[in-house]
N, C-alpha and C positions, 0 to 999 in steps of 0.2 A: 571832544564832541560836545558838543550844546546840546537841551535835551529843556524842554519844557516839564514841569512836577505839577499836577492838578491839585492841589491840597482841599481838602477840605473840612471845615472846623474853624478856619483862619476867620476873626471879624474884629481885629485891632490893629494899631501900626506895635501894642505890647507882641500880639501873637506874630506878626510878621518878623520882628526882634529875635523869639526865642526859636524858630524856624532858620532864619539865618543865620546866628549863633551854631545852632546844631549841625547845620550842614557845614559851617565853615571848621568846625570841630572834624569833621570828617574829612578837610583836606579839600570841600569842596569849594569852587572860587564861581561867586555867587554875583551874579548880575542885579538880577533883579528878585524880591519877595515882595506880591502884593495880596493883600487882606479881599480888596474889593475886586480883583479878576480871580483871587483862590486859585494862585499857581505862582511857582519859584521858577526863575531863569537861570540856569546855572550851565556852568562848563565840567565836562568831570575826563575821567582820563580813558576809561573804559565801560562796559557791560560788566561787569560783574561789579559796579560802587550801586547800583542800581535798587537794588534788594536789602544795601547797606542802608542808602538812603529812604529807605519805607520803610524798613523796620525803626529807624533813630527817629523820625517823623513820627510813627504811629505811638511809641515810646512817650513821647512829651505830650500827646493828646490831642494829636490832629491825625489826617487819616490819608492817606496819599491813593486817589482814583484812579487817577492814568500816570504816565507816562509818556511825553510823547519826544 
């Protein structure tokens, strides 16, 4: 399932880096992280990696707004 991540906090292509690090640390296969739209593209396998991924996000010092 593809699923847009709103981040927000992100204002580097460093903070884009340690954003998709973490998610890919999670098993998550990561399209796209961008700093200047402050949202991650990614593919994940179900709803419940969901909550995984806000809390590993919020963990490194960014802040996940939506989910879409």
């Amino acid at each position: 399932m593809k699923i847009i991540i709103r981040i927000e906090g992100m204002s580097c292509s460093h903070c884009e880096k340690r954003v998709e690090d973490t998610l890919e640390e999670l098993g998550v296969d990561v399209n796209r992280v961008s700093a200047i739209d402050g949202q991650a593209e990614v593919i994940i396998d179900g709803d419940t990696m969901i909550e995984k991924i806000k809390e590993s996000v919020d963990d490194i010092g960014y802040h996940v707004i939506e989910v879409i």
